[in-house]
N, C-alpha and C positions, 0 to 999 in steps of 0.2 A: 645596470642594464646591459652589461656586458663581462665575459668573463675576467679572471684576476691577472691571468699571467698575459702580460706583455705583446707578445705573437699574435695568440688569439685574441687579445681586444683587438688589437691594430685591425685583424682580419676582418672580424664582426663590424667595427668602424667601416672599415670598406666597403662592406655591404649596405649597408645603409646608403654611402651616399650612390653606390649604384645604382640602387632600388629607385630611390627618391631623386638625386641629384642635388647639385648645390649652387644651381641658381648661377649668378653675374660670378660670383665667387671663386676666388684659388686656392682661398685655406680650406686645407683641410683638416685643422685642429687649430682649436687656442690653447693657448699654455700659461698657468696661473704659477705664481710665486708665492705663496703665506709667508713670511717670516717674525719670529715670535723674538725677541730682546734674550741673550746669554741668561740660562738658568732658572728663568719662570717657568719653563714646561717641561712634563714629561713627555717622551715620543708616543706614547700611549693616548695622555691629552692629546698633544697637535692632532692624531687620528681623528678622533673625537670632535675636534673642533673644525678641522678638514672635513668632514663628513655631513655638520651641521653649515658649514658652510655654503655646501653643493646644494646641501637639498633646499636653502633657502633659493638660491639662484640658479638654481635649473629645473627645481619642481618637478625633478623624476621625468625629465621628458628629453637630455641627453645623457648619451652612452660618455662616462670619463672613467678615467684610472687616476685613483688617488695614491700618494707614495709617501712618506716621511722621511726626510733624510737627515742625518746625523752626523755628517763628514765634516760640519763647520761649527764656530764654537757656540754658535745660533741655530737652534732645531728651526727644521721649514717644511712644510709641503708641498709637494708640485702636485698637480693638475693637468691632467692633458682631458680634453674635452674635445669632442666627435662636433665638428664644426653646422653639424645637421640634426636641427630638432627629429627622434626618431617618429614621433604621429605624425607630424607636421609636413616636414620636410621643407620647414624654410631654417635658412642660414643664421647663424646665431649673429652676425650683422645686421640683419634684415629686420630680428627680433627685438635687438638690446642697442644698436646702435645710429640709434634716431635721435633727432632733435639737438638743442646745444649741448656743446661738448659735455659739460657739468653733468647734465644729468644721464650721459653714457654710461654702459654699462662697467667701464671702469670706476663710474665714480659710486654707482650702488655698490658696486663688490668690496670699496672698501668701506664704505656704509656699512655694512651686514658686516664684513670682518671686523670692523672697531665694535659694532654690538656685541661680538659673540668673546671679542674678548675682555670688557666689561664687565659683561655676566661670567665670566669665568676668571676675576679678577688680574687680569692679567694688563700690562702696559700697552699704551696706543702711541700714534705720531700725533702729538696735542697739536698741531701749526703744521696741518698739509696746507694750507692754503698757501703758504710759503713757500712752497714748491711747486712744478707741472709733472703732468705725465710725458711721457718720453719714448721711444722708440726704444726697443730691446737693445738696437746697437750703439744709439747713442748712449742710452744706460750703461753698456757695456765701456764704452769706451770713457765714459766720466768715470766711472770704478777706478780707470788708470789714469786718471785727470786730464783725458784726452777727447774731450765733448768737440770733435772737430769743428761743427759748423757754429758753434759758439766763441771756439776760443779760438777760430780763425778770423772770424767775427771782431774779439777782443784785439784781438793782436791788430788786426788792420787798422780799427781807432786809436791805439797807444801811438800807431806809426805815424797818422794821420796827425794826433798831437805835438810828432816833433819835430815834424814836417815846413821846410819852407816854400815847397812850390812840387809839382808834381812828377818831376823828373827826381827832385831830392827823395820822394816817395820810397819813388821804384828800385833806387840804390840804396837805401833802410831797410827796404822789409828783410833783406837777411838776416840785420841784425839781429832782428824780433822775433829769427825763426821759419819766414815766410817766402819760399818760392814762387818766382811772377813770372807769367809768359806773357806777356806785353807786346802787340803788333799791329800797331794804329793802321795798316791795311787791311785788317779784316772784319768783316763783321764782326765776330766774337772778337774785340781786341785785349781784354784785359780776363787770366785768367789767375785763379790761388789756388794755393796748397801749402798744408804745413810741413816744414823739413823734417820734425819727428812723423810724419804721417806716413811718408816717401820712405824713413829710415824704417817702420815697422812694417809695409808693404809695400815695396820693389813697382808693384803691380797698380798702384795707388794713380788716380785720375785725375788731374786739376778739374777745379771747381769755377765754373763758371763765375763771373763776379756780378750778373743779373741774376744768378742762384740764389747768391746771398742777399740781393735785396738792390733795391733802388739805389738806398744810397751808398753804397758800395760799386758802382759802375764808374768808369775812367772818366767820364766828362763831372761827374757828382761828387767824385772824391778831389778831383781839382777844386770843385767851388767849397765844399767844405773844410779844405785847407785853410782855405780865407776869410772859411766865416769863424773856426774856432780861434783862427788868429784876432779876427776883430772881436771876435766876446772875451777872449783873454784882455784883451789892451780898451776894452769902451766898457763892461760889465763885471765887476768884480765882485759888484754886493750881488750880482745874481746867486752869486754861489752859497752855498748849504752852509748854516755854522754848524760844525757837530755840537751837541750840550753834552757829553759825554765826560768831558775833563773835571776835574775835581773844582773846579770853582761853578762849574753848573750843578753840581751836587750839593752844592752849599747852599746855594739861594734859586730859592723860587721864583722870584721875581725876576733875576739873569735868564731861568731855565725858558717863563712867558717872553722873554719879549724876542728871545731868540727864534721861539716859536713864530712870534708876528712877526718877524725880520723874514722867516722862512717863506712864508706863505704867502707875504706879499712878491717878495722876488719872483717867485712859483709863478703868481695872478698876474706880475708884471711882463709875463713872458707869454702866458696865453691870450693877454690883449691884445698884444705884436702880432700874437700869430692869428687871432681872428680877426685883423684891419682887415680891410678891401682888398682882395686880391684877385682884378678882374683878368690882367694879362699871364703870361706864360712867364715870362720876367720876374712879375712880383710874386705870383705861386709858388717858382724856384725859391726866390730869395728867404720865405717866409720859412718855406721846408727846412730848409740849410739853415737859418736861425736857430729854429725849432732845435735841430738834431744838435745842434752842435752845442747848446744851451743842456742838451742832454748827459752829454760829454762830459761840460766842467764836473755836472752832479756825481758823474760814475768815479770819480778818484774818492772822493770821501765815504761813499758806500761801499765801493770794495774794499776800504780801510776799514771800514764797521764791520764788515761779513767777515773779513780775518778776525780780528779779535773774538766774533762769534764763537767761530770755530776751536781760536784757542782757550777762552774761558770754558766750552762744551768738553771739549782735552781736559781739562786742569782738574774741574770740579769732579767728573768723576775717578778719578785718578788719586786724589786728597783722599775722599770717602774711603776706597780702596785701601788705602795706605794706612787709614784708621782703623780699618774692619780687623787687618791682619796685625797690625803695631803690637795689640794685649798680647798677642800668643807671643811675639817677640818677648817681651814686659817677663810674661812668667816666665819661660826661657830664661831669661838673662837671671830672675832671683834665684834660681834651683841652682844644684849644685851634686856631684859625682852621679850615681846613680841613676837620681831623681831625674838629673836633669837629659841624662843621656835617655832614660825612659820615657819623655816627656817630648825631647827632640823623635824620637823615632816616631812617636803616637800623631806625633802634628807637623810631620817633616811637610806633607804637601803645606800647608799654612805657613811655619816659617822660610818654605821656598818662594812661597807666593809673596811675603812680604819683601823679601831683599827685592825682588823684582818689581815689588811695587816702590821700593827707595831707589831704587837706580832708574825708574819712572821718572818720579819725583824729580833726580838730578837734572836728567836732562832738559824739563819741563822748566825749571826755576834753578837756575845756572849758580846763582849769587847765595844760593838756598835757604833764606826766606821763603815761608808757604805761607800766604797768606787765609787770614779766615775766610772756610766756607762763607758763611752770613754774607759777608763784604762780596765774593764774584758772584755768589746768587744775587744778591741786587743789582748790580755792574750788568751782570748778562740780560737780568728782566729790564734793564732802563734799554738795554743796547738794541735790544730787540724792538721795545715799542720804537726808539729812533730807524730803525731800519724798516720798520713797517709802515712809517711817517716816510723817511725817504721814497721807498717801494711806488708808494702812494703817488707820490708829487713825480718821478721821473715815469711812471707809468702814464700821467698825464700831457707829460709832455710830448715820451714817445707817441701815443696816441695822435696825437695833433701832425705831433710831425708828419706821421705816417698816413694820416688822412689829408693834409695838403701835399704829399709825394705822390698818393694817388692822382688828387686832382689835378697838378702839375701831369703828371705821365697821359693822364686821360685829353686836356689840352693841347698836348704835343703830337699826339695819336689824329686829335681832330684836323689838327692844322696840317697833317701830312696828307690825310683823306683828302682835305680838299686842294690841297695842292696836285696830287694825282688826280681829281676829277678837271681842274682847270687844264693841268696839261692836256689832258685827252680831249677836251673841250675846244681846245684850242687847235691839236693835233686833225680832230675830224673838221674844222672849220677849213686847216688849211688842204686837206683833203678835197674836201667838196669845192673850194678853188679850184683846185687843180683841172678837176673835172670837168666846172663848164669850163 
């Protein structure tokens, strides 16, 4: 619905929302990413599939420019879309991004993308649910493993764990990376930033530390100093067993009761946190339980999520190393002629292998490669454990996070009425005055 070249969509886009307008709205375009897995597509398909894409989710009613790019070793296509239905003239916010988050229109468009590559057998993400969606710049900034408000996030819990009191805090967090402007006279008294943040932009802002959440403000990060201190030293069966180790691989009956060991500690932490908690006191304490019960959990699961990532490394990397190995194999039997004939014919192939062995090396230092078979199972068990973790710590945060509420909505109360008593009290002494 609009012309091809560049310029003139843009311009044509502009017209539209002149004509029409766009509403509460400031975008003027969204911008779609496709990306297809190294080597299943031709640029020809992704168009193809780009195209059936659009038309399932815009129904011919906005103006986009579709592109194929080639420049990475993963064909994609971008999308720029005219932020205004052209009959309509409502915002494609207005249209697609109602209701809870799931069923937004991010979550159809990748519904409709995993169909269309399906039907055109091509690979999906089997376990989105494993992941969220994300801001473009936090996207961007995980790309270089630099998810700020996360791994500022991270880092400030590590600190908090090694923590003896909250002045020992504030002289840590260097260590971990983390710059603190700390100035108990002011409102805002506790602010972060990460020193790689600072170092990639000069121009970079501390971050509020009620930005990052409840429990991350100066008087909450004192009390949960002391509550992870006391669930370290009163609670230690709270904590996760991994069943991951080779003697939970052996027996089932070890793999069960780990399982009921987990669930109870889990159950025994949400009865804690559902007691009575009618004052501001007990709400606090219940919250900082909660979180900090959260805490022990995260050391074993960010131990499961590495290994994730390095059996997800490994395995396809083996494969790799098998695909190209034969053309080594014949390579190595040939000999004068043959063999220089045979090197030239499959030189990409025998380049690709040594690169896939000098992979290999640094993957498995000792150079034992273990059977595929064995980390495909490793990884499937690893995962159902991290989906079970996932599970049980999203529980908890949950609780915590709704007695932090309640907690901050109590303290909110009791200030209201402390300002109405004053003035209460203030116009009383007033109307003294006067007779």
């Amino acid at each position: 619905m609009c012309v091809s070249t560049p310029c003139g969509a843009s311009e044509q886009f502009k017209n539209i929302r002149e004509c029409v307008g766009t509403g509460r709205s400031r975008s003027e375009c969204q911008h779609i990413i496709q990306s297809f897995a190294p080597g299943e597509v031709t640029p020809e398909r992704a168009l193809l599939i780009g195209q059936e894409l659009c038309k399932a989710l815009f129904n011919d009613e906005y103006q986009y420019v579709l592109a194929v790019h080639v420049d990475h070793e993963h064909i994609h296509n971008h999308v720029i879309v005219n932020n205004v239905n052209f009959y309509t003239g409502k915002t494609f916010e207005t249209e697609h991004n109602q209701g809870k988050i799931p069923d937004r229109a991010w979550s159809k468009l990748r519904t409709i993308s995993d169909e269309l590559c399906r039907k055109h057998g091509l690979s999906i993400i089997e376990n989105p649910h494993l992941s969220k969606g994300k801001s473009h710049w936090e996207w961007e900034l995980d790309k270089q493993n630099l998810s700020w408000k996360e791994q500022l996030k991270r880092a400030i819990d590590e600190v908090i764990k090694v923590s003896e009191d909250f002045e020992d805090f504030l002289q840590k967090c260097a260590d971990f990376g983390i710059l603190v402007d700390y100035n108990p006279d002011h409102k805002i008294d506790l602010k972060f930033m990460l020193a790689e943040q600072k170092e990639r932009n000069p121009r970079a802002k501390f971050t509020r530390a009620k930005t990052l959440g409840y429990f991350y403000e100066s008087q909450q990060i004192r009390r949960r100093i002391e509550s992870y201190k006391y669930q370290m030293s009163h609670r230690p069966t709270a904590r996760i067993i991994r069943t991951t180790a080779e003697k939970f691989q052996q027996s089932q009956d070890l793999t069960n009761w780990a399982d009921r060991e987990n669930m109870k500690a889990a159950s025994k932490a949400l009865n804690e946190m559902n007691a009575s908690n009618s004052t501001l006191e007990e709400l606090e304490s219940a919250a900082h339980r909660a979180f900090a019960e959260f805490m022990v959990m995260s050391t074993p699961q960010f131990e499961l999520s590495d290994r994730i990532h390095a059996l997800e490394e490994q395995i396809p990397a083996i494969e790799e190393y098998r695909k190209y190995k034969v053309y080594y194999k014949n390579y190595s039997s040939l000999e004068g002629k043959a063999k220089k004939k045979y090197g030239e014919n499959c030189r990409y192939e025998l380049d690709q292998y040594h690169e896939c062995r000098k992979k290999l090396k640094e993957l498995f230092p000792d150079g034992i490669i273990p059977k595929i078979k064995d980390l495909q199972d490793e990884l499937k068990k690893a995962r159902e454990d991290y989906a079970k973790m996932s599970a049980e710590r999203k529980a908890i945060k949950k609780e915590a996070d709704r007695l932090s509420r309640l907690a901050q909505q109590k303290r909110d109360s009791q200030r209201t009425l402390a300002r109405y008593m004053q003035n209460e009290q203030a116009a009383k002494r007033k109307k003294g005055q006067l007779e």
